[in-house]
C-alpha distance (Angstrom), angle and dihedral (degrees) to the residues before:
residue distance angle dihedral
X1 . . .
X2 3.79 . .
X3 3.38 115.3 .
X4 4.43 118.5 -160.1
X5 3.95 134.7 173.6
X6 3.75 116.3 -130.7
X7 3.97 111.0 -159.1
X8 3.41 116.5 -168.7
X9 3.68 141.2 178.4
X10 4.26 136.0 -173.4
X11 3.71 137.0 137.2
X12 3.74 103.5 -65.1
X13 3.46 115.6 -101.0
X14 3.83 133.5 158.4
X15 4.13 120.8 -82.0
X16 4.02 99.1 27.8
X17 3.41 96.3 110.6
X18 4.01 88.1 47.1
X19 3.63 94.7 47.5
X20 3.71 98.9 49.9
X21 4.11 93.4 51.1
X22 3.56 88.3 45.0
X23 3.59 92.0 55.4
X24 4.07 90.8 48.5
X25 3.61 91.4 47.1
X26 3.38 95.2 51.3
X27 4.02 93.4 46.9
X28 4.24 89.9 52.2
X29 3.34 88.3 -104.0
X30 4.30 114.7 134.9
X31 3.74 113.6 -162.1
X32 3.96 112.2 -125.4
X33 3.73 99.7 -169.5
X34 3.83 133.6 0.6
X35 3.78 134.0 -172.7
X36 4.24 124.3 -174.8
X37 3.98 131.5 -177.9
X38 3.88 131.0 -165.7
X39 3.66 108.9 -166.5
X40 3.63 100.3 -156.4
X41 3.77 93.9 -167.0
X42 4.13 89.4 64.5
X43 3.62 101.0 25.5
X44 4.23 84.8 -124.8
X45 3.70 123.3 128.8
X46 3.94 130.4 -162.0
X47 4.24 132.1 -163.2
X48 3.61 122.7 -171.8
X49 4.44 96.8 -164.3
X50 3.92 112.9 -168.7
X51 4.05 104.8 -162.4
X52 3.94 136.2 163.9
X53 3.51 116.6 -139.8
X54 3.31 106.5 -133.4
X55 3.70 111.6 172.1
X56 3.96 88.4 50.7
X57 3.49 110.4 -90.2
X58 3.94 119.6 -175.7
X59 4.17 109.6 -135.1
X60 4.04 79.2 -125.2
X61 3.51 92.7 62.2
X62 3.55 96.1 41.4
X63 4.07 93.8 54.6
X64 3.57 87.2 44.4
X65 3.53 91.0 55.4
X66 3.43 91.1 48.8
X67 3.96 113.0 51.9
X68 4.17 93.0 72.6
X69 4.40 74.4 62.3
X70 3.60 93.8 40.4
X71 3.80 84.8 49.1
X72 3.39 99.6 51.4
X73 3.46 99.8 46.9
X74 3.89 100.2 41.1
X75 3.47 84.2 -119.8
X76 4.18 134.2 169.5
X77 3.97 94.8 -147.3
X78 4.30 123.3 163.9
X79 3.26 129.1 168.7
X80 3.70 135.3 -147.4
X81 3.77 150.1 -167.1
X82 3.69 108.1 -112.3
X83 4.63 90.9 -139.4
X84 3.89 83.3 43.3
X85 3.92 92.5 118.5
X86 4.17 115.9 -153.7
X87 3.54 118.6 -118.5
X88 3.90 107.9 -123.8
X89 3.27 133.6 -163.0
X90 4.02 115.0 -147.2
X91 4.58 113.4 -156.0
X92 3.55 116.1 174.3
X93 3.67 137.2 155.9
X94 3.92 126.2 -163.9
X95 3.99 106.8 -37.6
X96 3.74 93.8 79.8
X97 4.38 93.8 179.7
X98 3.88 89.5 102.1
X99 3.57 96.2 44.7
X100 3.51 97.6 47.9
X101 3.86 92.7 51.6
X102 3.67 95.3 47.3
X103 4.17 85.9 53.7
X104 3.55 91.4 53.4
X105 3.76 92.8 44.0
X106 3.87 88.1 53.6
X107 3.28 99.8 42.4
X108 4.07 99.8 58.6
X109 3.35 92.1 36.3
X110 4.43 106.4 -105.3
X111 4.53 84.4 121.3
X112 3.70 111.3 47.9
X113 3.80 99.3 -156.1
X114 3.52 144.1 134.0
X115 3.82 110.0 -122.0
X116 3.69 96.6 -159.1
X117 4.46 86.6 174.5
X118 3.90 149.8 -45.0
X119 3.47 120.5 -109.1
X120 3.94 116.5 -163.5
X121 3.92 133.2 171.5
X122 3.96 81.2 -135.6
X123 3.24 147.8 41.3
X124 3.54 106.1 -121.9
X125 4.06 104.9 113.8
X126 3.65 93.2 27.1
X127 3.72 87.4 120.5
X128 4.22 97.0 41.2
X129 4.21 86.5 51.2
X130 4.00 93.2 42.8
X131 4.15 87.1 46.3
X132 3.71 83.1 56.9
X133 3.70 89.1 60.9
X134 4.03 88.4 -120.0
X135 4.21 124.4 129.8
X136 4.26 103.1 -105.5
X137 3.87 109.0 -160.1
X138 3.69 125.2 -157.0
X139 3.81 108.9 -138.1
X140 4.11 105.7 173.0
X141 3.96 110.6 -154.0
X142 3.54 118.6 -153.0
X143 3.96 136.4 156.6
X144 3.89 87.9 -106.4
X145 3.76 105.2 42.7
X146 4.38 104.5 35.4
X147 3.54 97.2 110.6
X148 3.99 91.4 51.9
X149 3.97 87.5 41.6
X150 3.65 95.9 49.8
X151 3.83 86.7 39.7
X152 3.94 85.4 58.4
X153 3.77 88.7 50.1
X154 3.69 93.1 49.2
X155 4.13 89.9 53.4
X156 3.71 94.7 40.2
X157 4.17 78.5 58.7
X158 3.28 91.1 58.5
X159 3.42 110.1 40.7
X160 4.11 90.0 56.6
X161 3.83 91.8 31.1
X162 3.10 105.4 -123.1
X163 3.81 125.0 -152.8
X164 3.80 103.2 -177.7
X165 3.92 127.8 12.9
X166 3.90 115.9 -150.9
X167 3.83 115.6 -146.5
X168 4.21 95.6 -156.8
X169 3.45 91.9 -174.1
X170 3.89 97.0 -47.3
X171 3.81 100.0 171.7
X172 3.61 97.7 -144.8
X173 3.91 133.5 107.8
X174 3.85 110.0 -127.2
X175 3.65 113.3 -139.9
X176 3.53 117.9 -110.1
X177 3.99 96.4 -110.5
X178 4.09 89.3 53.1
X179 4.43 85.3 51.9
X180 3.84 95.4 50.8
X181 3.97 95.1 44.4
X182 3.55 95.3 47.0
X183 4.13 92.1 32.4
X184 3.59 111.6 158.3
X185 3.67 94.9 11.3
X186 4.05 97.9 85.8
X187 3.69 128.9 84.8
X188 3.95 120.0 -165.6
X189 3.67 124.9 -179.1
X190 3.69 125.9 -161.3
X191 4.02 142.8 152.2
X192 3.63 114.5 -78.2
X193 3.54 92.5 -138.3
X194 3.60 83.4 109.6
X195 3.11 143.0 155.8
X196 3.63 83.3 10.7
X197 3.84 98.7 57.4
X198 3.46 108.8 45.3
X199 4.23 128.8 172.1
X200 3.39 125.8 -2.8
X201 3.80 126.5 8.4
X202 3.75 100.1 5.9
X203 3.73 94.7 162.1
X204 4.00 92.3 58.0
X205 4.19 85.0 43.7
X206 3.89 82.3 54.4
X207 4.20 95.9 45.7
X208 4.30 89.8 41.4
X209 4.24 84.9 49.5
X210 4.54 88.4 40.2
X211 3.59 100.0 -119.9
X212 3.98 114.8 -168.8
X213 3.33 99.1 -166.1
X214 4.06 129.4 53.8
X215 3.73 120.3 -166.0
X216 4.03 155.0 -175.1
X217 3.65 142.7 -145.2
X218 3.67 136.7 -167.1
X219 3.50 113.1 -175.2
X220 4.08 134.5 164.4
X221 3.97 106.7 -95.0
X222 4.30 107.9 -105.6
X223 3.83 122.0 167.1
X224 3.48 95.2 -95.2
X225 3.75 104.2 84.8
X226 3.60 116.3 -114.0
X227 4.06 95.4 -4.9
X228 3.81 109.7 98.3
X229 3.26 135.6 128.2
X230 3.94 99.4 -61.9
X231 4.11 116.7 -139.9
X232 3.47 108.0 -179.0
X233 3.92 134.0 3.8
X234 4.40 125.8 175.3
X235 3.50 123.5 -164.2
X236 4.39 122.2 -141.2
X237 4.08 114.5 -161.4
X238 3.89 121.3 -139.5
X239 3.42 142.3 -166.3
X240 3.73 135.4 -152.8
X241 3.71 93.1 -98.9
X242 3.61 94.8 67.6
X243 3.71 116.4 95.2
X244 4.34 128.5 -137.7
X245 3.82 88.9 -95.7
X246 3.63 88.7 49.6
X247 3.67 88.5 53.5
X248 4.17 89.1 47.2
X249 4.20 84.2 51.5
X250 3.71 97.4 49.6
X251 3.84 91.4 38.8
X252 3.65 92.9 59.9
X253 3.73 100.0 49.1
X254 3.51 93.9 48.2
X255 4.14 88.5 51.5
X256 3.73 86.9 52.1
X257 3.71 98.8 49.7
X258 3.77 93.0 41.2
X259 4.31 90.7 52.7
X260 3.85 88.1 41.9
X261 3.42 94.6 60.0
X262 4.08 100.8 39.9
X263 4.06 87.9 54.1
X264 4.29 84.6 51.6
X265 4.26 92.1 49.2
X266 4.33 85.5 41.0
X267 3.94 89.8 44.9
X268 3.71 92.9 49.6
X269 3.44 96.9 45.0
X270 3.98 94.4 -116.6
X271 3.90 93.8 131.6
X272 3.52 130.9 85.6
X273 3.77 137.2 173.6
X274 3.55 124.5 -122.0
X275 3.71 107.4 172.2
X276 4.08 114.5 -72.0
X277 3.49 83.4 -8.6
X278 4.04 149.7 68.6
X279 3.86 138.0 -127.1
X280 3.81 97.6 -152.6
X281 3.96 110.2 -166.4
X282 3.37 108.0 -149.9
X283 4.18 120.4 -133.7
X284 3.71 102.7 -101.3
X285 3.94 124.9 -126.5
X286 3.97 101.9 -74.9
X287 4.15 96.0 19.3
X288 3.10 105.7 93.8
X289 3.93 101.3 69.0
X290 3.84 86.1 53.0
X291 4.04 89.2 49.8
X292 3.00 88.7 46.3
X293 3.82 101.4 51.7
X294 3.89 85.3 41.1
């Protein structure tokens, strides 16, 4: 039996949430978890439906049998196969903490991803990516040459088809252009020191200024620098006895926990967009294992 998550999203409007389990029930199909949102403030409402088919159901018949809903409803529906693993893109620069976590996370199994390569303006984990038996490309970034470098990116996504790039703390603005094309399909993690923190060193600004709290936010990649729609964010506390490279330490765990977790909710198809903002479904009690084993 295949099992597939349908996520949907429309204005809200009475008898969607009938119409789509009527449509499963009567295609075999028995619905194993469920989650729905009405945001109240737009008037828009999401569902994330995890179902098994279990009468045999092709995907193609199931999106056909859709659309007349989809129709009806004005509604942005997809549907996908649950072991379907997303094809992700790795970029990183010379912090390496995120990277290495989302290896070791893909290698035992806990991120259920395709690492289709690791682009890097250097050359520093060349040899950890290539031990991983995964392609590393050397993209330079200068002043001069960022159009042709991001235009490298942008065919290197194409050529592996890439669903979802990962910016594991690639220190590099994307242009504008690159953000819109691939909207929605970036995640960036950074500090939340800011805006107070800005440039280099924030985490010794925060330790000279006696921060008690150090965080982390993963966000979807916009134009504006830094501001996108955020996914997931984690807090550390501190105390006075800790020193700067304490700070640094503590920093860079949260940041890898925090990016860890918005690639699992993206993966799994438990984040939507609603403007500036997210819906994040949350993995429901008994999910995760299967997610995880995806």
């Amino acid at each position: 039996m295949t099992t597939y998550i349908l996520t949907a999203t429309c204005q809200s409007k009475r008898g969607i949430v009938a119409a789509l389990s009527g449509l499963l029930s009567e295609k075999g199909c028995n619905i194993v978890d469920s989650s729905q949102f009405d945001d109240l403030s737009t008037g828009r409402f999401f569902i994330r439906t995890s179902f098994v088919s279990e009468e045999g159901a092709t995907a193609e018949e199931l999106t056909k049998a859709l659309a007349p809903i989809a129709e009806k409803f004005e509604m942005e529906a997809e549907l996908h196969i649950h072991t379907q693993r997303m094809k992700v893109l790795l970029m990183v620069s010379r912090f390496g903490h995120c990277l290495n976590d989302l290896l070791y996370r893909w290698r035992i199994g806990a991120l259920p991803i395709d690492i289709v390569g690791v682009v890097s303006n250097h050359f520093d984990y060349q040899k950890v990516v290539v031990n991983h038996d995964i392609p590393f490309h050397h993209i330079k970034v200068t002043k001069e040459n960022k159009p042709k470098a991001e235009a490298q990116i942008m065919d290197l996504v194409e050529q592996t088809g890439t669903e979802l790039i990962v910016l594991a703390r690639y220190m590099q603005v994307l242009s504008d252009a690159m953000c819109q094309k691939m909207s929605g399909k970036i995640i960036n993690i950074h500090h939340s020191f800011l805006p107070s923190f800005k440039g280099a060193n924030p985490y010794k600004q925060a330790y000279e200024r006696g921060v008690k709290l150090i965080g982390a936010t993963a966000h979807y990649v916009t134009a504006d620098l830094d501001e996108g729609p955020i996914i997931e964010q984690d807090t550390a506390r501190i105390t006075h006895a800790q020193s700067a490279e304490d700070y640094v330490s503590i920093g860079r765990d949260v940041e890898s926990q925090v990016l860890a977790r918005a690639i699992h909710a993206h993966i799994h198809h438990r984040v939507f967009l609603n403007g500036n903002r997210t819906v994040v479904f949350p993995a429901s009690p008994g999910s995760f294992a299967s997610e995880r084993m995806g």
